[in-house]
N, C-alpha and C positions, 0 to 999 in steps of 0.2 A: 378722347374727350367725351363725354356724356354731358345731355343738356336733357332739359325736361321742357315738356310744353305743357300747357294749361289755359284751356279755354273755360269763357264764364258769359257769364250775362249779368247786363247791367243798366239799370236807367238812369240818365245822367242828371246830375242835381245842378243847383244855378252858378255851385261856384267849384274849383276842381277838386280843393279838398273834399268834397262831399262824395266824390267819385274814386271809392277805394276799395281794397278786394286782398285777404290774406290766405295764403295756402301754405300749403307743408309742401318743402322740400323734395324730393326724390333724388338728388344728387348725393355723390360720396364722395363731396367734397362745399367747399360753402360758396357759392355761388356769389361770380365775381361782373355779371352785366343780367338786366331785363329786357329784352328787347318789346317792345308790339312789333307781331309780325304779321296780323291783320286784325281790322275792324271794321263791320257791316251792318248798318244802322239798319233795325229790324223792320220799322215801319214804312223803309222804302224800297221793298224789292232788294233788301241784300247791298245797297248802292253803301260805296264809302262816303266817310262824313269828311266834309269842305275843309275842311280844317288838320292838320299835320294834328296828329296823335302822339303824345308822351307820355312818360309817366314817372313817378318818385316812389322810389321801395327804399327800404332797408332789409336786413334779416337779423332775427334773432332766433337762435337752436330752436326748434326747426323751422321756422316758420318765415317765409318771405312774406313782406307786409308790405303792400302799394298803398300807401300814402296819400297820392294825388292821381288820377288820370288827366291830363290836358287836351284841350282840343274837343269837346265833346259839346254835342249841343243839347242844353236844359230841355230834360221834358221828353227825350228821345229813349227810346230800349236799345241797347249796342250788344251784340256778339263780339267778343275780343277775343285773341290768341295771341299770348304771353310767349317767348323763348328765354328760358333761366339758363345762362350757362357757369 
């Protein structure tokens, strides 16, 4: 099984849809879950955010599209790491 990871940066808006992020693919096959498999709010020493992190994607050829991030607090800068498998 092949998975791809993809990390980003991102500052989070006041509502979740406003917390989205699209990449291309690298699987050779169409990817069937997203995982967060970390998140470290930039402006506090790397500390994780209070709040259980999700997110909403779809795909369309090639391109995985996050929709929504959950759990992020407005106003903050986050490092996220994505698992597509």
């Amino acid at each position: 099984m092949d998975a791809q990871v993809y990390t980003f940066s991102i500052k989070a808006g006041a509502a979740s849809n406003n917390n989205t992020q699209n990449f291309a693919s690298t699987l050779s096959h169409t990817p069937q879950a997203v995982f967060v498999a970390a998140v470290a709010d930039q402006a506090a020493y790397a500390t994780p955010p209070l709040n259980a992190v999700g997110c909403v994607w779809t795909f369309s050829n090639p391109n995985v599209m996050v929709s929504a991030i959950t759990g992020l607090t407005s106003g903050h800068t986050y490092t996220i790491t994505l698992i597509v498998l």
